[in-house]
C-alpha positions in Angstrom: 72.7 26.3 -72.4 71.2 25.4 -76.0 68.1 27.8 -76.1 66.3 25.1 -78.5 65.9 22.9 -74.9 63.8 25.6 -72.9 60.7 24.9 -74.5 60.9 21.2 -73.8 61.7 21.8 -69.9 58.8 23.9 -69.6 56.6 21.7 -71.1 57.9 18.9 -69.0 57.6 21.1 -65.3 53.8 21.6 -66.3 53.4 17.9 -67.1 54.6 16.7 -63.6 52.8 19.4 -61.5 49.6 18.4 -63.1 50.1 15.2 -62.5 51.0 16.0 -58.9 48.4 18.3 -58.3 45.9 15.4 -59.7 47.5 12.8 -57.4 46.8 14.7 -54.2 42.9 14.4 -54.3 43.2 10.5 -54.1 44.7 10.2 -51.1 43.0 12.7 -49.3 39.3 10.9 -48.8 40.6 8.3 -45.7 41.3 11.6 -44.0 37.5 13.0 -44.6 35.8 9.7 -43.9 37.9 9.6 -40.8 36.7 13.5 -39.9 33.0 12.3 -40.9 33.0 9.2 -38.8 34.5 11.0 -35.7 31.2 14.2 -36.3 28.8 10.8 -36.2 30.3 9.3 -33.2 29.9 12.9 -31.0 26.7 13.2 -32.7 25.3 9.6 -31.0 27.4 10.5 -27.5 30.5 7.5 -28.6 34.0 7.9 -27.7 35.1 4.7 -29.2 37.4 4.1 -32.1 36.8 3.1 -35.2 35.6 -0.6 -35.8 37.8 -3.0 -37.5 35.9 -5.2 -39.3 31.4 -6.0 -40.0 30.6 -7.4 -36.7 32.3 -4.8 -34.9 30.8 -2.1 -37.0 27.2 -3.4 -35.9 28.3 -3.8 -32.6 29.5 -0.5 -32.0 26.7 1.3 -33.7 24.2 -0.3 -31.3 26.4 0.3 -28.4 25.4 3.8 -28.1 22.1 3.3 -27.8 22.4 0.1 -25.3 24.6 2.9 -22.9 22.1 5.8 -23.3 19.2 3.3 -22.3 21.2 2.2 -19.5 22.1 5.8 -18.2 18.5 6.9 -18.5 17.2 3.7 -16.4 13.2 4.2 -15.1 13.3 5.9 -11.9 12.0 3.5 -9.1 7.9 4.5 -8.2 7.4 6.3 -5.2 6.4 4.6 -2.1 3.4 5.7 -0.3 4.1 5.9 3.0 1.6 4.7 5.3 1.7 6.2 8.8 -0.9 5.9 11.7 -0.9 9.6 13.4 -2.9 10.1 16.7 -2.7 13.1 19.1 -3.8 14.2 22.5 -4.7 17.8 22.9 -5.6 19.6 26.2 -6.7 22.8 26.1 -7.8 25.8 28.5 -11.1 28.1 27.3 -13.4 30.4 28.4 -16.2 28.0 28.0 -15.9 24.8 26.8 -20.2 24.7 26.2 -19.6 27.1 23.9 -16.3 26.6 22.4 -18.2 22.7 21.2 -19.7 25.0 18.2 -16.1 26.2 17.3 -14.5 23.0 16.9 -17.9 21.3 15.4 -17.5 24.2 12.5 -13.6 23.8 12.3 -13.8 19.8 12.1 -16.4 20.2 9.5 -14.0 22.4 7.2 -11.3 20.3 7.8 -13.5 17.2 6.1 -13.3 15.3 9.8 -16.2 13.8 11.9 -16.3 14.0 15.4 -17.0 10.4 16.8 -17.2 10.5 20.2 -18.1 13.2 22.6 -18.8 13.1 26.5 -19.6 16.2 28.6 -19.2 16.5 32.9 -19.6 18.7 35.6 -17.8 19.3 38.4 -18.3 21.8 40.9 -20.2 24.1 38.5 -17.7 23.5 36.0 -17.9 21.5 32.5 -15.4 19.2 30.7 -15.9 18.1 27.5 -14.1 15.4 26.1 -14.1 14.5 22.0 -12.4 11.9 19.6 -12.0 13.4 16.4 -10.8 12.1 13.1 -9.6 13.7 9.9 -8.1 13.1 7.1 -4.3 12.5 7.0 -3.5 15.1 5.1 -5.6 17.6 7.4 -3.9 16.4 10.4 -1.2 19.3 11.2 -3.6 22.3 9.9 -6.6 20.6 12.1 -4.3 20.9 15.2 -2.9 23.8 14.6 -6.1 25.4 14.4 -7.8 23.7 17.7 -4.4 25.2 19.6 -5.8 28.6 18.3 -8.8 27.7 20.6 -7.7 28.1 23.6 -8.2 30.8 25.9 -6.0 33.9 25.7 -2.9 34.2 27.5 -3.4 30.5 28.3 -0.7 27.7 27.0 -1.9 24.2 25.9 -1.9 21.9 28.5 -0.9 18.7 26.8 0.4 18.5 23.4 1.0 15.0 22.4 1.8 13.8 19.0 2.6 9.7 17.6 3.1 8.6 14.3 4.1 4.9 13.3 4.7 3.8 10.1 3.0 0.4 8.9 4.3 0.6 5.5 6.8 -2.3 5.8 4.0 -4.4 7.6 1.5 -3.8 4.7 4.4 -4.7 1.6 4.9 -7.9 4.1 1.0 -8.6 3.8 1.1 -7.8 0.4 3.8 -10.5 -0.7 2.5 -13.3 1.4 -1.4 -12.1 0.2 0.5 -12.9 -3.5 2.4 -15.9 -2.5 -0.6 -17.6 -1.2 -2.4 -16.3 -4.4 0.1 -17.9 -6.6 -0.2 -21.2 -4.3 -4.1 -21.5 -4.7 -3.8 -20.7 -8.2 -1.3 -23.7 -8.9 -4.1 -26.0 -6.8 -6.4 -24.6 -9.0 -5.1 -26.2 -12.3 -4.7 -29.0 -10.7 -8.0 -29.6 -9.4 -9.6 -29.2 -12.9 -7.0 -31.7 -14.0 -8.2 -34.3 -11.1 -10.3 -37.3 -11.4 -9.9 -39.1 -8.3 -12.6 -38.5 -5.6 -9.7 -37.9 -2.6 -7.4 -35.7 -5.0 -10.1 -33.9 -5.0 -11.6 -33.5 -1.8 -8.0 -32.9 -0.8 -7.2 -30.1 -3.3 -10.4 -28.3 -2.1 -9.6 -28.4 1.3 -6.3 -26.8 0.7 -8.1 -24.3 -2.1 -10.2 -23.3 1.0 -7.7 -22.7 3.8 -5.6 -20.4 1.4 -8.4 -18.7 0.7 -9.7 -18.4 4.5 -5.8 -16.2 5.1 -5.7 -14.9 2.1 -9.0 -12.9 2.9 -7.9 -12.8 6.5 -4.5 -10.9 5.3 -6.8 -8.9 2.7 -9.0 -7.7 5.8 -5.7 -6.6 7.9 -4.4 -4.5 4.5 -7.7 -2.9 4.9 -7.4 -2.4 8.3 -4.2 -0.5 7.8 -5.2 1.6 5.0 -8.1 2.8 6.9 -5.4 3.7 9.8 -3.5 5.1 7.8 -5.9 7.0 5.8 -7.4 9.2 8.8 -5.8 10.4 12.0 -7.6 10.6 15.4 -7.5 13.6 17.9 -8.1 13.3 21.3 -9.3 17.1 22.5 -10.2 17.8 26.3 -11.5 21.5 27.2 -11.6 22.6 30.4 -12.3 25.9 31.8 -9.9 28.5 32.6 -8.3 28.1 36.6 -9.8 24.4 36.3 -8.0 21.0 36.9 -8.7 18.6 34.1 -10.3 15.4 34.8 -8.0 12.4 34.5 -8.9 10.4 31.6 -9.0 7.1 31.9 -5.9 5.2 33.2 -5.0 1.7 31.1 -5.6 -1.5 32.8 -2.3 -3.4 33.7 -1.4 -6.1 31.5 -2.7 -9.0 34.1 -5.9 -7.9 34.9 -6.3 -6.6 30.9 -5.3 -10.0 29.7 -8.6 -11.3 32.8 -10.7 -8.8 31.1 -10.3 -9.8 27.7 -10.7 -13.2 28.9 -14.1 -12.5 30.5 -15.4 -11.1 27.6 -14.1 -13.6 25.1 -16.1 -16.7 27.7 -19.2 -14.3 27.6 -18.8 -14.7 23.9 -18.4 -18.2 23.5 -21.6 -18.7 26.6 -23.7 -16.6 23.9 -22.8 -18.9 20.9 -23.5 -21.7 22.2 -26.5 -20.5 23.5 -27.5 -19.5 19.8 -26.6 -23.2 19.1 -28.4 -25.0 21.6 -31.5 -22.4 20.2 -31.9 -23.8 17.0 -31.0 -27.7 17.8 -33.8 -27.4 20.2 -36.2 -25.6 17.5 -35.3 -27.9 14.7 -34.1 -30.8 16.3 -37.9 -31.9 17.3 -39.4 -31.7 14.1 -36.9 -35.0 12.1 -37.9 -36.8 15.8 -41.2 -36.4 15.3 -41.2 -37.2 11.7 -39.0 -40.4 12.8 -41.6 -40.9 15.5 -45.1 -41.0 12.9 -43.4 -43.2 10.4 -41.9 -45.8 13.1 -45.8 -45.6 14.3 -47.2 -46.2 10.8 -44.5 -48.9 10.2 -45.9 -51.1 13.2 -49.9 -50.4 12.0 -48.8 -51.7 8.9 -46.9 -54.3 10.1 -49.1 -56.2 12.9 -52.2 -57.4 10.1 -49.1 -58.4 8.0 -47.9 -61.0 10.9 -51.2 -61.6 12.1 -52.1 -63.0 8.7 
């Protein structure tokens, strides 16, 4: 080999890996945009591939966010239960006369009120009987402290606890109190649009009668929330060795349904009572009125026709 060519070869080799070594730089960035896109998409929580074109690109790049928001829905509010809880304690002491202080100081801790009370005697003996009511919340510690009452080595002779839940009957109030709300609005509107004299005699007779259940269903809500809202405790103490006096036994539904009956006639006898009252008190004063002027009419009348 002609040593006059080395040179040339050499200078040749370092042409072509320069030009090699700057030719591998450009086709190394799709690679790095690639990595970069992929850090991006673990960053925001995306699995997906690349988008193809604009609208895809937009479309994926709010995706993320539209699955995260629907992953990390609201959590549903709580419902508060409503329950009516009533119990019937009997108990055994030493004395009930004196055990009355005891449960007057505990249902005053316990943020209750006593609100009925009745005390007997038989043979020598006393019975006390009390209604008491405290708050819901108090309900279990109140009783479990009135069982601590009783006299020792005695057991409780009747433990009897109810609950019932009225929360689905109060949501049921509560839509048709909103249903009926809606409606009256809606007649509302309409009777400040009316002009004719029956559309709107008519519109307020409807406003009214949807108002009349709407405050009849308000007063029922009420009703349950102040149920709900405190619980009632029926407490008997009796003295140690002692029978307990029977309480009083339900009517049977027949003579109840009399009862009720009875009571509602003695109520309608009073109304009307209070009716006939006041047509009898005011009814005589527009007669006598009518009276004097029918009087003056025929003094004013007879010189007329005289004449």
């Amino acid at each position: 080999m002609n040593l006059r060519f080395v040179p040339i070869a050499l200078g040749l080799a370092a042409v072509l890996s320069a030009c090699g070594s700057a030719a591998k730089p450009a086709s190394t960035p799709a690679p790095a945009a690639s990595a970069g896109a992929v850090q991006a998409r673990a960053a925001t929580g995306a699995a997906q591939p690349a988008p193809a074109n604009g609208a895809s690109e937009a479309f994926s790049a709010g995706a993320p966010a539209q699955v995260q928001g629907q992953a990390q829905l609201p959590p549903l509010p709580p419902i508060n239960r409503m329950v009516i809880k009533n119990a019937n304690l009997s108990l055994s002491v030493d004395d009930p006369a004196n055990s009355l202080n005891q449960v007057d100081l505990l249902v005053k801790n316990e943020q209750g009120t006593i609100t009925s009370q009745t005390t007997r005697s038989q043979d020598g003996k006393t019975f006390v009987n009390m209604t008491i009511q405290v708050p819901n919340d108090n309900f279990e510690d109140t009783l479990a402290k009135l069982r601590d009452l009783r006299a020792r080595g005695t057991q409780v002779l009747n433990d009897t606890v109810s609950a019932q839940d009225v929360t689905e009957q109060y949501v049921d109030l509560d839509a048709q109190y909103r249903n009926l709300q809606t409606t009256r609005d809606a007649y509302q509107k309409l009777l400040d649009k009316a002009t004719a004299v029956s559309d709107i005699v008519t519109l307020t007779r409807e406003i009214a009668n949807i108002q009349t259940q709407m405050d009849q269903i308000k007063g029922r809500q009420n009703l349950l929330q102040r149920q709900s809202a405190v619980s009632t405790i029926t407490l008997s103490l009796s003295p140690v060795g002692a029978t307990p006096l029977p309480g009083p036994h339900p009517l049977p539904k027949p003579l109840q349904a009399a009862q009720d009956a009875w009571q509602a006639l003695q109520t309608g006898l009073q109304g009307l009572a209070v009716v006939l009252i006041w047509m009898g008190i005011l009814l005589p004063i527009p007669a006598i009125l009518l009276f004097g002027g029918w009087l003056l009419y025929r003094r004013v009348a007879r010189p007329t026709a005289a004449a």
